[in-house]
C-alpha positions in Angstrom: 0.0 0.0 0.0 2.7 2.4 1.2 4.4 1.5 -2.0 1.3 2.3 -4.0 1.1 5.9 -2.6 4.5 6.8 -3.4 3.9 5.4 -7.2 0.9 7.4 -7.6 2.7 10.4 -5.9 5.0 10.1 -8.3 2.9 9.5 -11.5 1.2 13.2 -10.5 4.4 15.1 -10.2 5.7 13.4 -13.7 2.4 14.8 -15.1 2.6 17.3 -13.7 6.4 18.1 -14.9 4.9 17.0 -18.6 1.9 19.1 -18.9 3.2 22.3 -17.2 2.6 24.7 -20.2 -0.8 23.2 -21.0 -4.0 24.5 -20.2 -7.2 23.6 -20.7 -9.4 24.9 -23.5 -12.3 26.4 -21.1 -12.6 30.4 -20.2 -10.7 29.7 -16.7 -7.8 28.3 -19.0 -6.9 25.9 -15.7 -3.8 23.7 -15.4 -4.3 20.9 -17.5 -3.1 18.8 -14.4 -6.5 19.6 -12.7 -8.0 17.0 -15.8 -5.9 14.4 -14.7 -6.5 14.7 -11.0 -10.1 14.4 -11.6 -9.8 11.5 -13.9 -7.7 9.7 -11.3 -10.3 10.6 -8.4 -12.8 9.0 -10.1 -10.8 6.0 -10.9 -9.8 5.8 -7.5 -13.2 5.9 -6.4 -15.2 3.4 -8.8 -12.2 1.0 -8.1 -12.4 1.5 -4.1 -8.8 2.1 -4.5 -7.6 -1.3 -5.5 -5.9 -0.8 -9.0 -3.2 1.4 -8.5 -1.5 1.0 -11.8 -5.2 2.5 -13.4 -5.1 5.4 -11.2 -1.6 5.8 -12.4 -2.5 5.6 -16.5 -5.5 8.3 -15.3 -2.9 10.7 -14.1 -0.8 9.8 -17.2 -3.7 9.2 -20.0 -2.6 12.2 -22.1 1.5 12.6 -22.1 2.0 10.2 -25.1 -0.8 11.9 -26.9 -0.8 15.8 -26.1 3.2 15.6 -24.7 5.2 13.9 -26.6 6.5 10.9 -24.4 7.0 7.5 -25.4 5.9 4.3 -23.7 9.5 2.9 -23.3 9.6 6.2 -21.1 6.5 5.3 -19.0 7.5 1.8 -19.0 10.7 2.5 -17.5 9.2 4.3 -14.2 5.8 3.1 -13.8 6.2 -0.5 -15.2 4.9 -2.0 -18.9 1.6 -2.4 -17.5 0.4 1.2 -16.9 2.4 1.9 -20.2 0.1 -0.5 -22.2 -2.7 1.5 -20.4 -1.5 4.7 -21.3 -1.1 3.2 -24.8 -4.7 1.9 -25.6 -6.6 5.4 -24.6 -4.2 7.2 -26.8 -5.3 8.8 -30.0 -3.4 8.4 -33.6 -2.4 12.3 -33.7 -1.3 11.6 -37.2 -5.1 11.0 -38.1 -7.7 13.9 -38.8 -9.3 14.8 -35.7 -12.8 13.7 -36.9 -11.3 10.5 -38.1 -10.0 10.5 -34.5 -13.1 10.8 -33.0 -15.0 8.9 -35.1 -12.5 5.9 -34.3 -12.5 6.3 -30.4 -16.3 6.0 -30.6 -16.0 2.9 -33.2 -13.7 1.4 -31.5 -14.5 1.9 -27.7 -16.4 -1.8 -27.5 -13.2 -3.5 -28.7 -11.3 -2.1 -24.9 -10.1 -3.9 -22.1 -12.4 -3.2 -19.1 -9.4 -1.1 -17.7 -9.2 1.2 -20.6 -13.0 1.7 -20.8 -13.0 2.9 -17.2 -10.3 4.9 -17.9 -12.0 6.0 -21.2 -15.6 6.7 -18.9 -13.6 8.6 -16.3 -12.0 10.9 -19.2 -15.3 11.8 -20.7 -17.1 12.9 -17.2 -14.3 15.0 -16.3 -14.8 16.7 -19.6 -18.3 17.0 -19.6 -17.8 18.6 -15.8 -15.1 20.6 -17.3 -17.3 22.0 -20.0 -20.3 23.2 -17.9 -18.0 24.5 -15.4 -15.8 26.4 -18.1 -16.8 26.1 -21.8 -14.2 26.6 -24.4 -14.2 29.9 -25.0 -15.6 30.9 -28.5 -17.7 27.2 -28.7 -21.0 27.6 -29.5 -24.1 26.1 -28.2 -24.4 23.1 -31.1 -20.6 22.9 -30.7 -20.8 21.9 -27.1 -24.2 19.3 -28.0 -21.7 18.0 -30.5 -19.5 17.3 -27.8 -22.1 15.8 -25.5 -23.4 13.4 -27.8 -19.8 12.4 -29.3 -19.1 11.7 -25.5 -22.2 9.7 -24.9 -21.4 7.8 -28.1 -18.1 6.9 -26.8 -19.2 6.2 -23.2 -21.9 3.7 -24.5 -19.9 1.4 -26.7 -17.5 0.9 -22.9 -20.6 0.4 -20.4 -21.2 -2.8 -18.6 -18.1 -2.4 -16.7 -18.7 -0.3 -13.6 -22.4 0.8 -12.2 -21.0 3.6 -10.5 -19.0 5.3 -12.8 -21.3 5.3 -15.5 -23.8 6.8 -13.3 -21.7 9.8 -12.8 -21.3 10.2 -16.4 -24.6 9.6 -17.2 -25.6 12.4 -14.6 -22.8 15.1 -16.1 -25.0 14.5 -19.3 -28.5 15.0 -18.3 -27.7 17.9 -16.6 -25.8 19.3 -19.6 -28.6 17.9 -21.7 -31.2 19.8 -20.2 -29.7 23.0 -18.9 -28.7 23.3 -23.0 -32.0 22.4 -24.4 -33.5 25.2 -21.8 -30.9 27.7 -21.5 -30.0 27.3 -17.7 -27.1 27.3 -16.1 -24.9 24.7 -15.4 -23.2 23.1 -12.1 -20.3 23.5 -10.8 -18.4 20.3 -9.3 -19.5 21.1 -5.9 -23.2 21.6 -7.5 -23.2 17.8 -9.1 -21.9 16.5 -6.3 -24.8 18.2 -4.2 -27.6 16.7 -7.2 -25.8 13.6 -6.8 -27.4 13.5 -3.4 -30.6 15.3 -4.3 -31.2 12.0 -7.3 -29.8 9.4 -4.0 -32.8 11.0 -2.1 -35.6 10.7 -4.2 -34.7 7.1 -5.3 -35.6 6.4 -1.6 -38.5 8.1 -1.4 -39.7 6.5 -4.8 -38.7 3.1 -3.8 -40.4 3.3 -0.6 -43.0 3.8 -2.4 -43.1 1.2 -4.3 -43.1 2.6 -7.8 -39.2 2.9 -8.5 -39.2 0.5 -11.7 -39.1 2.3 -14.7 -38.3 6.1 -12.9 -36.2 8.0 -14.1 -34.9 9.8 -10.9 -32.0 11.6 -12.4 -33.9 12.8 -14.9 -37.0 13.7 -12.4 -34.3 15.9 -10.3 -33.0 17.6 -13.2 -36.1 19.1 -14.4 -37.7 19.5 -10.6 -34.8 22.2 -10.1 -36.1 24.2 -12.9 -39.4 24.2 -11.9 -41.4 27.2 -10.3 -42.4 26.1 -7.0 -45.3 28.0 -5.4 -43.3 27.5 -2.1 -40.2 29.3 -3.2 -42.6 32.1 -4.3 -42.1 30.4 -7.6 -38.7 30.6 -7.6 -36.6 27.7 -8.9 -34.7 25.3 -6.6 -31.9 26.3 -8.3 -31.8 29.4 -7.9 -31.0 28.8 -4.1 -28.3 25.9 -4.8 -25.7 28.5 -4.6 -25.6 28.2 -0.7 -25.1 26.0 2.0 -28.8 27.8 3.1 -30.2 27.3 0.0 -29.7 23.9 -0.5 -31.0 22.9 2.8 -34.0 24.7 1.9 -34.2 22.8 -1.2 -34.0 19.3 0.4 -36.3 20.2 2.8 -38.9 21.0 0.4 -37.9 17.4 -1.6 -38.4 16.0 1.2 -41.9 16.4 2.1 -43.2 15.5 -1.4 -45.7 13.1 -1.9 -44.7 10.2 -3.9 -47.5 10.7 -6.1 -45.7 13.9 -7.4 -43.5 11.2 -9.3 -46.3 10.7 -11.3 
């Protein structure tokens, strides 16, 4: 274990050393390092931990493809396994990008189970990157583009981990929706807070008895931009953006009937 920690200690400061001068595409133009974090965290958490040399490729995904380093060079430090890793998510930069894409959708269902975590993980952090900070200059279809791309990708690699697909698959709805009615989108802290809202009412529902065939991530989604008489019909998320507001929000989910799931 204490082994472990130093490896994946190291495999973010070699990263980080790589990707220094890159930035992401979004308006914040963030270290490109915080991608790779976030793919890692969700690797380390759909895996409980227990695949170190994964969490490793997460941090490491992109240096072959965006920096320039070979795979005798990760193999040499992190050991031919993670290299192979690192290997299978990367993209043929000598290929037109659309041929690119059009391959890492194609091509997705032929993955190990490793690399289509890996490959799930990738395209969450990028969906949370892109409602947190767009690309600058990307316009509205643009970003759908991207969202269904994503999905297209994420769907041929499902079947491997409950969990991490249901992150994913909550990134999109929320994109999905807050595009298709001009709302605004989360930031991390926010998913992680809807996250909870979605846990919630699947309880309530299920206690209930009607859970089969509800859509509760969905049902959450649109219930936040909803007039509510009892916010003075404001939305609920309008009040997400503090610790008050969102207790006020759970509070009201909480004393709904389950027939409103109707």
């Amino acid at each position: 274990m204490h082994n472990d920690i130093v490896r994946i200690t190291q495999a973010f400061d070699f990263a980080a050393r790589k990707h220094i001068h890159q930035r992401r595409k979004g308006e914040l133009q963030e270290p490109y390092v915080n991608h790779l974090s976030e793919v890692a965290l969700l690797l380390a958490e759909a895996t409980a931990g227990k695949d170190a040399n994964l969490i490793i490729a997460g941090l490491l995904h992109d240096t072959i493809e965006d920096q320039g380093v070979t795979q005798d060079e990760i193999a040499a430090i992190f050991g031919e396994d993670v290299a192979s890793l690192v290997v299978e998510v990367t993209d043929d930069k000598l290929l037109a990008k659309e041929e690119r894409k059009r391959l890492q959708a194609e091509l997705a269902a032929t993955k190990s189970v490793r690399c289509k975590l890996l490959k799930i993980a990738d395209k969450t952090a990028n969906l949370r990157s892109m409602q947190d900070s767009p690309p600058s200059g990307w316009s509205e279809e643009r970003k759908r583009e991207y969202f269904v791309w994503s999905k297209s990708v994420v769907d041929n690699c499902r079947g491997v981990n409950a969990w991490l697909e249901q992150q994913f698959d909550i990134q999109y709805k929320f994109g999905e929706f807050a595009m298709t009615t001009n709302v605004s989108l989360p930031t991390d802290d926010t998913s992680e807070y809807i996250k909870r809202l979605v846990s919630q009412v699947e309880t309530m529902v299920k206690q209930s008895g009607t859970l089969e065939g509800f859509d509760a991530e969905r049902w959450v989604i649109e219930w936040l931009h909803r007039p509510l008489p009892a916010l003075g019909d404001k939305k609920p998320a309008e009040l997400m953006g503090t610790k008050e507001g969102r207790e006020i929000v759970s509070g009201i989910l909480a004393r709904i009937q389950s027939g409103a799931y109707a």
